[in-house]
Jmol script that loads the backbone (N, CA, C; Angstrom):
load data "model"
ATOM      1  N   UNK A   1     -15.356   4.363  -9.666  1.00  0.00           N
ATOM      2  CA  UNK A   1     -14.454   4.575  -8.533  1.00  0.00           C
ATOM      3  C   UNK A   1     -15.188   5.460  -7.525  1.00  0.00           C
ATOM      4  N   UNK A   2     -15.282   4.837  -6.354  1.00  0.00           N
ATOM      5  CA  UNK A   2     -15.849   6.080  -5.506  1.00  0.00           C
ATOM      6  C   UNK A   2     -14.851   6.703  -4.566  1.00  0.00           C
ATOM      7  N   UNK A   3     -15.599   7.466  -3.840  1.00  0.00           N
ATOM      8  CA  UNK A   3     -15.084   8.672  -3.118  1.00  0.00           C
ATOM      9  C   UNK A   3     -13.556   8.267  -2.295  1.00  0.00           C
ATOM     10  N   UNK A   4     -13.231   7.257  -1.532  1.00  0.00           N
ATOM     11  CA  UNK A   4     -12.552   6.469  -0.743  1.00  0.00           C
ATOM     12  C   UNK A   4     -11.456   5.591  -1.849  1.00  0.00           C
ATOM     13  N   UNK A   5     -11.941   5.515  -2.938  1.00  0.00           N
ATOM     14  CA  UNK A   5     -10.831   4.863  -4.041  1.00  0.00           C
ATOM     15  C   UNK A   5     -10.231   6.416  -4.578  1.00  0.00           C
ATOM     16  N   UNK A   6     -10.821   7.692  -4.786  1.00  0.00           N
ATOM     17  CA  UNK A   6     -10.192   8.425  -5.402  1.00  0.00           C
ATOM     18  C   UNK A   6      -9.278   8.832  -4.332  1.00  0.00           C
ATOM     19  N   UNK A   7      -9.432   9.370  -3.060  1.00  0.00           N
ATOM     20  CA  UNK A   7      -8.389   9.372  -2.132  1.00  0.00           C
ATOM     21  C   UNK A   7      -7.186   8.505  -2.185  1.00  0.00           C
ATOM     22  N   UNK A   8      -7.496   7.443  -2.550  1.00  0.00           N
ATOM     23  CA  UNK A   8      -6.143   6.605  -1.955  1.00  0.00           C
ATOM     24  C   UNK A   8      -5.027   6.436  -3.303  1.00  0.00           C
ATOM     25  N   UNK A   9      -6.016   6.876  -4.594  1.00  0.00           N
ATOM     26  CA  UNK A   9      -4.990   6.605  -5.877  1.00  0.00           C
ATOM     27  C   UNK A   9      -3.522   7.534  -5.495  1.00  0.00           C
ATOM     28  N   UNK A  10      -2.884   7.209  -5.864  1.00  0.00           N
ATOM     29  CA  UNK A  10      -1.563   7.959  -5.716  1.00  0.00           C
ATOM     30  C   UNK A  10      -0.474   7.958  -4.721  1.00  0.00           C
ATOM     31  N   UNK A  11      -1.480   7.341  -4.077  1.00  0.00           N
ATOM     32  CA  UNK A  11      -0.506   7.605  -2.210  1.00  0.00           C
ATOM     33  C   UNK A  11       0.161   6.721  -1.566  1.00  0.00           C
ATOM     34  N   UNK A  12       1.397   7.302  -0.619  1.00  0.00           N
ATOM     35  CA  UNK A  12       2.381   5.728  -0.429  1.00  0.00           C
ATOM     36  C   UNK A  12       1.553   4.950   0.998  1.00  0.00           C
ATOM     37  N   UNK A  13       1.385   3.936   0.819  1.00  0.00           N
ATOM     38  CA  UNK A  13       1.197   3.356   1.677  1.00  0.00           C
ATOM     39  C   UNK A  13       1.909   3.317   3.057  1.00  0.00           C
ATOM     40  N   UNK A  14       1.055   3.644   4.380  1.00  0.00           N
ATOM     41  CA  UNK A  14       2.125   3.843   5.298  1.00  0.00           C
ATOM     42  C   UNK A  14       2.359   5.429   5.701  1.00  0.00           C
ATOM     43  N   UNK A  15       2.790   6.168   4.463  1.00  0.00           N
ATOM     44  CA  UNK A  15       3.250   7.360   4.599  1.00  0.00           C
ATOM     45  C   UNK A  15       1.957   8.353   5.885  1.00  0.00           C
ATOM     46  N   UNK A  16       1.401   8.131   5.873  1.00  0.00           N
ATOM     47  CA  UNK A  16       0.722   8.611   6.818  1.00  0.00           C
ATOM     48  C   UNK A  16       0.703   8.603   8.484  1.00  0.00           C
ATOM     49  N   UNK A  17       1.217   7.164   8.602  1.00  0.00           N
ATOM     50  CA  UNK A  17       1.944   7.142   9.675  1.00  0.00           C
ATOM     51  C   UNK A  17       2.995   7.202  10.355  1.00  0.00           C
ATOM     52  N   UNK A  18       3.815   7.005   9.430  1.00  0.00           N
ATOM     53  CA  UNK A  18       5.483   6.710   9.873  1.00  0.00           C
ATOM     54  C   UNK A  18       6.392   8.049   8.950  1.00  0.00           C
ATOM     55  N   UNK A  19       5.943   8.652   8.285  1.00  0.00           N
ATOM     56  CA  UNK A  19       6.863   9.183   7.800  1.00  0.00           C
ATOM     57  C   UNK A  19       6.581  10.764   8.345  1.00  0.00           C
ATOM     58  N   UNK A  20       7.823  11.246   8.342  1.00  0.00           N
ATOM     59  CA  UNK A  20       7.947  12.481   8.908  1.00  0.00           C
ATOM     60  C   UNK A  20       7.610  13.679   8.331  1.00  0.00           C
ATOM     61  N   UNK A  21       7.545  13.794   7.529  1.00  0.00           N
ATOM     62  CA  UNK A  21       6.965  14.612   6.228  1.00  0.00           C
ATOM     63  C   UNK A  21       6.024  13.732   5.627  1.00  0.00           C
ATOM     64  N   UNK A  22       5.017  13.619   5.777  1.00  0.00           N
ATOM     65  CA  UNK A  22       3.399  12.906   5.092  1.00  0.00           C
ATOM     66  C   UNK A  22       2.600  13.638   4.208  1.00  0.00           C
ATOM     67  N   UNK A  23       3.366  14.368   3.476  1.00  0.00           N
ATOM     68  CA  UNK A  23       2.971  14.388   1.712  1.00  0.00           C
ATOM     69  C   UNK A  23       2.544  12.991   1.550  1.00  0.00           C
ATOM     70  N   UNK A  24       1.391  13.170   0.544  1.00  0.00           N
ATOM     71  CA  UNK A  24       0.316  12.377  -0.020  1.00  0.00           C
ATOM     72  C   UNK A  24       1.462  11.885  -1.056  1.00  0.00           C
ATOM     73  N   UNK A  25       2.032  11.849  -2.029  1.00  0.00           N
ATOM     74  CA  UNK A  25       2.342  11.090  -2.962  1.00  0.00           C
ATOM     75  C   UNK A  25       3.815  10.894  -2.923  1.00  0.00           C
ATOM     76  N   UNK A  26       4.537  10.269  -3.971  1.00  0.00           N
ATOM     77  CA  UNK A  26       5.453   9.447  -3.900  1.00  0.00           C
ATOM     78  C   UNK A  26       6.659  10.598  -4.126  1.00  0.00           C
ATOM     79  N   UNK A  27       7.920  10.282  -3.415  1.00  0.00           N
ATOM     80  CA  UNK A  27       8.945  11.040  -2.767  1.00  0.00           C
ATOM     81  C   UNK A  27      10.270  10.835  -4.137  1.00  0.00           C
ATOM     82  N   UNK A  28      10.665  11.687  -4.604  1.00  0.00           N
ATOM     83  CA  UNK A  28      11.439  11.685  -5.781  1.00  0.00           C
ATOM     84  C   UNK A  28      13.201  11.099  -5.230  1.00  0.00           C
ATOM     85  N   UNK A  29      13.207   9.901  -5.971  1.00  0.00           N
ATOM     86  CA  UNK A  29      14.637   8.998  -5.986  1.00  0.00           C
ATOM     87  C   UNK A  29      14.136   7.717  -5.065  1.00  0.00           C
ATOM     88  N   UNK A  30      12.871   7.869  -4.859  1.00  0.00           N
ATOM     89  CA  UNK A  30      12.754   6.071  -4.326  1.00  0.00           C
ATOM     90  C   UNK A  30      12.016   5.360  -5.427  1.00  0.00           C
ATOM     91  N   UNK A  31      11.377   3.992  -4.759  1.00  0.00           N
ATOM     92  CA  UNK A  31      11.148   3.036  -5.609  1.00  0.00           C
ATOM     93  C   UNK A  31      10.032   2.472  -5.473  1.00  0.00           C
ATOM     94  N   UNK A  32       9.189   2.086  -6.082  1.00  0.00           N
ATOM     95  CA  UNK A  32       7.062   1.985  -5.639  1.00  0.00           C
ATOM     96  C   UNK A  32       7.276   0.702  -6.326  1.00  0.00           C
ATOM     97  N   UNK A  33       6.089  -0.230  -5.752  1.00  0.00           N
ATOM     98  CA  UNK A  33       5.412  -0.913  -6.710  1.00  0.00           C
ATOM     99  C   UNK A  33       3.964  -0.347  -6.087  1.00  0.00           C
ATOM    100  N   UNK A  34       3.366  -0.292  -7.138  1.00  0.00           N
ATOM    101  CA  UNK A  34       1.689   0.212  -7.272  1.00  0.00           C
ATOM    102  C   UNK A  34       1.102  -1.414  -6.907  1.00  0.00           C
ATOM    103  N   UNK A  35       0.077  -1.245  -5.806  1.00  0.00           N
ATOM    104  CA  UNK A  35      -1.122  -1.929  -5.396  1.00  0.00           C
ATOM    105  C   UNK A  35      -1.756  -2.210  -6.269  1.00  0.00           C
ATOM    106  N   UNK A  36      -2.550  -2.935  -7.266  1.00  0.00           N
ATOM    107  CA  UNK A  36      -3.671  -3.555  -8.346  1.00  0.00           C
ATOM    108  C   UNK A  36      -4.703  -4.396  -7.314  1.00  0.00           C
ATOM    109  N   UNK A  37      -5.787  -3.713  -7.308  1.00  0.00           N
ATOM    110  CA  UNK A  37      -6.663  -4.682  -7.160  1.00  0.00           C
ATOM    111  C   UNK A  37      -7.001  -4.379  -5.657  1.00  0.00           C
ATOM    112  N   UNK A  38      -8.463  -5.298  -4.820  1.00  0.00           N
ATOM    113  CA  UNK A  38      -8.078  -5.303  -3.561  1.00  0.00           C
ATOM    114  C   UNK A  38      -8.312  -4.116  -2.402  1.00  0.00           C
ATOM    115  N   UNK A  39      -8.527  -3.968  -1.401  1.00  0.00           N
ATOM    116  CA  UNK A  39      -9.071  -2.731  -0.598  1.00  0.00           C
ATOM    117  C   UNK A  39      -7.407  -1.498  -1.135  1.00  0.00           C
ATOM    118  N   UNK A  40      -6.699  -1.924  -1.264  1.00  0.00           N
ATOM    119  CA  UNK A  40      -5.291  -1.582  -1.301  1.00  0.00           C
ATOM    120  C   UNK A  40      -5.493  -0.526  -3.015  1.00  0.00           C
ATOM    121  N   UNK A  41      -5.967  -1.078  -3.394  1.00  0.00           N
ATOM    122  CA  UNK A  41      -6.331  -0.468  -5.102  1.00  0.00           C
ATOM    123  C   UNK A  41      -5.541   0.580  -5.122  1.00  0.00           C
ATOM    124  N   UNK A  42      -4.511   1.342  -6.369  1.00  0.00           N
ATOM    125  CA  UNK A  42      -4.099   2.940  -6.210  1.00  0.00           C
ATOM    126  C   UNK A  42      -2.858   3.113  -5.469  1.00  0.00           C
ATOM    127  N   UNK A  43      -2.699   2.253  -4.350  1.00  0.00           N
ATOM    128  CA  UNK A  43      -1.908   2.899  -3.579  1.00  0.00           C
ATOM    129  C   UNK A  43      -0.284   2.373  -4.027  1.00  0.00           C
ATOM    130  N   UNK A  44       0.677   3.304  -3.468  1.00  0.00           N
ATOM    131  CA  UNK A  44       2.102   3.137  -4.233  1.00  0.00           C
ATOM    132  C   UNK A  44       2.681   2.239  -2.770  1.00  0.00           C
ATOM    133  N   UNK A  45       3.411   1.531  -2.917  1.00  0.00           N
ATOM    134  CA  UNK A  45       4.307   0.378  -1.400  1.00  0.00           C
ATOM    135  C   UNK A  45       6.042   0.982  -2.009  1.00  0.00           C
ATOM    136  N   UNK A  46       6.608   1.700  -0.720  1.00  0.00           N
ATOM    137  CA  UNK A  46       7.850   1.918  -1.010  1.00  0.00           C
ATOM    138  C   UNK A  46       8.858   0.743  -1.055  1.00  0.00           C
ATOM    139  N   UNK A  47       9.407   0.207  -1.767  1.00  0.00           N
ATOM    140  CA  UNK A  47      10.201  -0.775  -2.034  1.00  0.00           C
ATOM    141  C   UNK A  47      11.609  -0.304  -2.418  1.00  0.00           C
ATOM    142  N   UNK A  48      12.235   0.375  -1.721  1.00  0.00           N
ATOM    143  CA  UNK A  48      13.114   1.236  -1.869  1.00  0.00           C
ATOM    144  C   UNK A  48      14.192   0.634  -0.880  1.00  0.00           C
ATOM    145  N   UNK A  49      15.718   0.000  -2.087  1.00  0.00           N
ATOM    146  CA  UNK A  49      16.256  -0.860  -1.296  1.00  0.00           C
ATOM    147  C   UNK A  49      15.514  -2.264  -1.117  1.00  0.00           C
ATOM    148  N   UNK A  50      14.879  -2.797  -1.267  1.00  0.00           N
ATOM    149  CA  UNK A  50      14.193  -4.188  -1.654  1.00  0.00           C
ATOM    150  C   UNK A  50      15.364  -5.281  -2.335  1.00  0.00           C
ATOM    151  N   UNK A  51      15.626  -5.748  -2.134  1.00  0.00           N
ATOM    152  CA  UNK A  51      16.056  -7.129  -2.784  1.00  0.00           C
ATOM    153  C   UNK A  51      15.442  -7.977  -3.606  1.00  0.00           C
ATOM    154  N   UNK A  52      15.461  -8.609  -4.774  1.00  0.00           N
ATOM    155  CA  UNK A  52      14.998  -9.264  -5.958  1.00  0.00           C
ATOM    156  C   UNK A  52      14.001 -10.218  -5.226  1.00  0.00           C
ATOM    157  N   UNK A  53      14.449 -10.861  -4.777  1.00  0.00           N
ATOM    158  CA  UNK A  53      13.866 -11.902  -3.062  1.00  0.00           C
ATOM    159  C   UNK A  53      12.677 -11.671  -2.832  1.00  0.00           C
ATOM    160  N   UNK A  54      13.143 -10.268  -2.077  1.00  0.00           N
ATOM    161  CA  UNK A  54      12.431  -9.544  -0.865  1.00  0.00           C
ATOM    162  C   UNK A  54      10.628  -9.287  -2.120  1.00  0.00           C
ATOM    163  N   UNK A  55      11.110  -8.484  -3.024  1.00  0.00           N
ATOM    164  CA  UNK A  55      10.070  -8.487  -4.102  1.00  0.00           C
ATOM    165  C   UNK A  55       9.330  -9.428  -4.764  1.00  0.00           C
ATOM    166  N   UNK A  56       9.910 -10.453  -5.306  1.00  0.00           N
ATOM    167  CA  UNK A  56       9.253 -11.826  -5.300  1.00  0.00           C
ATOM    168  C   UNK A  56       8.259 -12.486  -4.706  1.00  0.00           C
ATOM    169  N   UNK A  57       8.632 -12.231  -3.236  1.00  0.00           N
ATOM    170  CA  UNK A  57       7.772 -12.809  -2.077  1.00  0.00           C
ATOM    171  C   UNK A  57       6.355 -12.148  -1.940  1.00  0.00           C
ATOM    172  N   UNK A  58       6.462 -10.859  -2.594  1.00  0.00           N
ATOM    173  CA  UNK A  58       5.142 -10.601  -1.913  1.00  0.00           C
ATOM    174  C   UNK A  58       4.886  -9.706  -0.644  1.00  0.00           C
ATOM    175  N   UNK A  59       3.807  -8.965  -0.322  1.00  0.00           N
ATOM    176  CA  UNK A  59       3.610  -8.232   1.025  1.00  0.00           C
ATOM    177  C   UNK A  59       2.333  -8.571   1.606  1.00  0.00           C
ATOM    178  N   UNK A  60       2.358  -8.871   2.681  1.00  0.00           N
ATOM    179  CA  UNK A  60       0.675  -8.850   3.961  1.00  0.00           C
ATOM    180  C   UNK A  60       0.996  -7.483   4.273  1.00  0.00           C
ATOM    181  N   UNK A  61       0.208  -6.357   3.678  1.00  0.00           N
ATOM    182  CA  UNK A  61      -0.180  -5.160   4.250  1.00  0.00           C
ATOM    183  C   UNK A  61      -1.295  -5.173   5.445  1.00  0.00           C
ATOM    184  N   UNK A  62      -1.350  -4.676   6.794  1.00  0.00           N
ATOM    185  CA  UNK A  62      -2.076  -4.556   7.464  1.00  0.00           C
ATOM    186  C   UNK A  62      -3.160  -3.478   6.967  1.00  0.00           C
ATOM    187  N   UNK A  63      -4.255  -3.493   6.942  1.00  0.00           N
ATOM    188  CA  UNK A  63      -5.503  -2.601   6.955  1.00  0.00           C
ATOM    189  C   UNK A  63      -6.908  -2.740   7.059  1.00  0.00           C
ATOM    190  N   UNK A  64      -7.264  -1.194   7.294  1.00  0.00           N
ATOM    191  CA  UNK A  64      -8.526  -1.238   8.282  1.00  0.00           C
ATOM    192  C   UNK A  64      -9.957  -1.926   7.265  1.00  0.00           C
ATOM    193  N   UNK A  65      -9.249  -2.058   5.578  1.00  0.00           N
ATOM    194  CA  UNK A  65     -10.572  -1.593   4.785  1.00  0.00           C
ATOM    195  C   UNK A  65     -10.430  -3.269   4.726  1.00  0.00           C
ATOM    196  N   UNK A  66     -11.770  -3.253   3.575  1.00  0.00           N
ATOM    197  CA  UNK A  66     -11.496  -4.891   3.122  1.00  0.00           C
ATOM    198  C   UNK A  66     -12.265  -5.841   4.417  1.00  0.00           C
ATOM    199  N   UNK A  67     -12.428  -7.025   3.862  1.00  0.00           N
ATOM    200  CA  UNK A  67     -13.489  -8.177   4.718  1.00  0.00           C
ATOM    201  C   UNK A  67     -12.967  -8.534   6.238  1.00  0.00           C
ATOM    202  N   UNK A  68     -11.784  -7.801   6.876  1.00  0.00           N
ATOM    203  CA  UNK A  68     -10.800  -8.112   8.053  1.00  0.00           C
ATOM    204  C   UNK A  68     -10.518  -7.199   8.625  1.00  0.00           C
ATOM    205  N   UNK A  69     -11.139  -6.154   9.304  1.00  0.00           N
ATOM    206  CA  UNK A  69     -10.502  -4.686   9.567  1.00  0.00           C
ATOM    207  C   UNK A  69      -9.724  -4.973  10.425  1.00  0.00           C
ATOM    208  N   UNK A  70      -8.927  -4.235   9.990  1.00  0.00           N
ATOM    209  CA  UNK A  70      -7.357  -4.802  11.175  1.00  0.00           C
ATOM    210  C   UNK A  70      -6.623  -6.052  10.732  1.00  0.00           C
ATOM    211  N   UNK A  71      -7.266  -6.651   9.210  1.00  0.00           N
ATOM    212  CA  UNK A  71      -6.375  -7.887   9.123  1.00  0.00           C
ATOM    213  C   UNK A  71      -5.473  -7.186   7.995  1.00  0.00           C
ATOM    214  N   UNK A  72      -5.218  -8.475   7.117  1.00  0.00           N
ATOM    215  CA  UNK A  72      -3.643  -8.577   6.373  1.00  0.00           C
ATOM    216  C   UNK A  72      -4.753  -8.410   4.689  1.00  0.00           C
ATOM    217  N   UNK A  73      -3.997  -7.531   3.634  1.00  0.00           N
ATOM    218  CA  UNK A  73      -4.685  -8.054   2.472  1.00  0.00           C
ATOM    219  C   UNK A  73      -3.079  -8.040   1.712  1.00  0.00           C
ATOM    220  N   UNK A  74      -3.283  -9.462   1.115  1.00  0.00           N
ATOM    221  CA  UNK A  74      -2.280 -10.084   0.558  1.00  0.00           C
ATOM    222  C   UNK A  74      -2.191  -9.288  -1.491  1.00  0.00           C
ATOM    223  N   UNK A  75      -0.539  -9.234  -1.369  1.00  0.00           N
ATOM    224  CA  UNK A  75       0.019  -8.825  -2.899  1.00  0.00           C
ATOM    225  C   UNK A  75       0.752  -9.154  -3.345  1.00  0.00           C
ATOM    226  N   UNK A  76       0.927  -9.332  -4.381  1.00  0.00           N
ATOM    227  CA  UNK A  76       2.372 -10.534  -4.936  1.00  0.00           C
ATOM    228  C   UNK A  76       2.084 -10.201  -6.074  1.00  0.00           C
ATOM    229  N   UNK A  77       3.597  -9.930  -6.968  1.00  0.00           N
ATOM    230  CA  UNK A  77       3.740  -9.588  -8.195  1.00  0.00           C
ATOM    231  C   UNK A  77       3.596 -10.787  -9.004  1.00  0.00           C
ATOM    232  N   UNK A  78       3.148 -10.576 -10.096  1.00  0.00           N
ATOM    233  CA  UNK A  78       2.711 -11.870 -11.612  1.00  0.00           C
ATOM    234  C   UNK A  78       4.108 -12.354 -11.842  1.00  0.00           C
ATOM    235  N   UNK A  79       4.366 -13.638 -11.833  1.00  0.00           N
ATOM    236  CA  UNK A  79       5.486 -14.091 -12.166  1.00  0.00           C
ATOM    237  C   UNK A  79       5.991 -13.466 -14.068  1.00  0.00           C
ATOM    238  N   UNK A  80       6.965 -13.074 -14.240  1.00  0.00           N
ATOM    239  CA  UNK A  80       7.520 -12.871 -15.504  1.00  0.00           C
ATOM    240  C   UNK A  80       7.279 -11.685 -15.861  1.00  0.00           C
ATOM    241  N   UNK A  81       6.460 -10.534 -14.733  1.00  0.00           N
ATOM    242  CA  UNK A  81       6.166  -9.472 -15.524  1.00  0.00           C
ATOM    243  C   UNK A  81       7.544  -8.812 -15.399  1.00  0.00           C
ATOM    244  N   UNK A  82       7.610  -7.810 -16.447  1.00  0.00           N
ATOM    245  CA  UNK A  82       8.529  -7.248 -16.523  1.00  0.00           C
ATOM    246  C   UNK A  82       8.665  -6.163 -15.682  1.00  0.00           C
ATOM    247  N   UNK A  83       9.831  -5.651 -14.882  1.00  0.00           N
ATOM    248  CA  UNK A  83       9.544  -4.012 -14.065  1.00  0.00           C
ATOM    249  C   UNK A  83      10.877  -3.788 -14.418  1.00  0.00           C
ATOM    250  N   UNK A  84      10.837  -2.478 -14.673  1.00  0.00           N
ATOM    251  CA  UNK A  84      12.265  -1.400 -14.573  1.00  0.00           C
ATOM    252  C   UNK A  84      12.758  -1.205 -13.415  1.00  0.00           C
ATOM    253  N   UNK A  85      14.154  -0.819 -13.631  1.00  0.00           N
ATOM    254  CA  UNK A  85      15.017  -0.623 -12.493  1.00  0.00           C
ATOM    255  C   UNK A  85      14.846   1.235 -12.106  1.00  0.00           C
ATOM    256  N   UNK A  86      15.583   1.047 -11.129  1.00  0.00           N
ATOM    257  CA  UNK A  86      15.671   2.902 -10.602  1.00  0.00           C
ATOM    258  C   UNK A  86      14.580   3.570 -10.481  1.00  0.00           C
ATOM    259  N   UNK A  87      14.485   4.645  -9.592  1.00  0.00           N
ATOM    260  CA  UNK A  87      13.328   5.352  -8.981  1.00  0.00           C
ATOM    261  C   UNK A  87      12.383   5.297  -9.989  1.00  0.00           C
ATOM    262  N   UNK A  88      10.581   5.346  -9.220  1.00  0.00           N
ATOM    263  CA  UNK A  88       9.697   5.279  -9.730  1.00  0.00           C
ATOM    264  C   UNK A  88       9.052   3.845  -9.709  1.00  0.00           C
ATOM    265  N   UNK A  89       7.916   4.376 -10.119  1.00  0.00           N
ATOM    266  CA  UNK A  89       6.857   2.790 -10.153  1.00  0.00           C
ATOM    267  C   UNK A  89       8.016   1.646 -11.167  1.00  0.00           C
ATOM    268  N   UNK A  90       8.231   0.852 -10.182  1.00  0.00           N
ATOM    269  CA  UNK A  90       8.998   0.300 -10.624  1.00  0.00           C
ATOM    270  C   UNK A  90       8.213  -1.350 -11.303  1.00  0.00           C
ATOM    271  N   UNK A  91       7.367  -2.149 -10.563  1.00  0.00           N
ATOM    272  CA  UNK A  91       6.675  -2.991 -10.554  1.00  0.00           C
ATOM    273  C   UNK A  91       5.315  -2.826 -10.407  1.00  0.00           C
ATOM    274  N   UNK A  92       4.259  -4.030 -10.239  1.00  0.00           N
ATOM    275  CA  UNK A  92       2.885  -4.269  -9.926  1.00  0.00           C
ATOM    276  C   UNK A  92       2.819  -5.128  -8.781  1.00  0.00           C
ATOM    277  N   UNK A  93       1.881  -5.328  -7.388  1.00  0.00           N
ATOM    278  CA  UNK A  93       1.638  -6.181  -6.202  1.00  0.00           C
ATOM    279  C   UNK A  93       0.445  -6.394  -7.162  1.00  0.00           C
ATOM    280  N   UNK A  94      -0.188  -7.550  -7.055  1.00  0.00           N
ATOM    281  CA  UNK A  94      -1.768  -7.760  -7.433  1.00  0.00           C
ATOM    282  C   UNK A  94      -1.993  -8.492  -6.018  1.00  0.00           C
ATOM    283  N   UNK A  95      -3.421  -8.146  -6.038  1.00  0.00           N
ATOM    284  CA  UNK A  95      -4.130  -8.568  -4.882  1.00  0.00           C
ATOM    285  C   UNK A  95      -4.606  -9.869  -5.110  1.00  0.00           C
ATOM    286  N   UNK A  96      -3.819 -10.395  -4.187  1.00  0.00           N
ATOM    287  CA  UNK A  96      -4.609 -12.145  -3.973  1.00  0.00           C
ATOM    288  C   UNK A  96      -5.212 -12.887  -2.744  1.00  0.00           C
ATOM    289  N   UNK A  97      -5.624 -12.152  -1.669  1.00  0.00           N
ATOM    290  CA  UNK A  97      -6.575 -12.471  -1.191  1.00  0.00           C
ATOM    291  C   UNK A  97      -6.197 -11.498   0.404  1.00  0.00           C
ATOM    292  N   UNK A  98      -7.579 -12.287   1.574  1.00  0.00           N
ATOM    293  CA  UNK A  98      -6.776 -11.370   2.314  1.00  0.00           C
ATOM    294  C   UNK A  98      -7.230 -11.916   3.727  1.00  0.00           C
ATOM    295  N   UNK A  99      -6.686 -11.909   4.787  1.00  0.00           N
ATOM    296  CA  UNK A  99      -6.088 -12.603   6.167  1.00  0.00           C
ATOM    297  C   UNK A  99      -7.013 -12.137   7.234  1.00  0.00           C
ATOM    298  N   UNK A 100      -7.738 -12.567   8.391  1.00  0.00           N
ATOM    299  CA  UNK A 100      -7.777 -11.582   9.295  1.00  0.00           C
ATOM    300  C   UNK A 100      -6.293 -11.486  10.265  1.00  0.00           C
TER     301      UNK A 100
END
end "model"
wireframe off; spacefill off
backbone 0.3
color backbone group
């Protein structure tokens, strides 16, 4: 793991820009699925309030890293895996490819 993967383990995606308080890690009573794989590797996606649907489908995260700077790197959970309900890493995104 290098220098740029140990930074990003832990951290919500996003939270750096949009959130008002930008603490590095994940905010107690919401809901993550953890990034696997992919420029994205480590990082937590707030899915908080998500719909069964909405999770299913998958996310195009915009980012700078990865073969597209400024494009999309694609995540979508493994069909059948199992995830728990209520706050916390709730699921897995795996990385399946990625957009400019």
């Amino acid at each position: 793991m290098d220098g740029d993967e140990q930074l990003l383990r832990g951290r919500v995606y996003g939270a750096e820009h949009d959130d008002p308080d930008p603490g590095p890690g994940p905010k107690p009573g919401r809901t993550y699925a953890e990034l696997v794989g992919g420029p994205l590797d480590g990082l937590l996606l707030d899915i908080h309030g998500w719909r069964v649907e909405e999770v299913d489908d998958g996310v195009a995260l915009i980012t700078e890293l990865g073969r597209w700077p400024g494009g999309r790197a694609l995540y979508d959970p493994r069909p059948g895996e199992p995830r728990t309900s209520g706050p916390g890493v709730r699921c897995r995104f795996y990385y399946s490819g990625g957009t400019p």
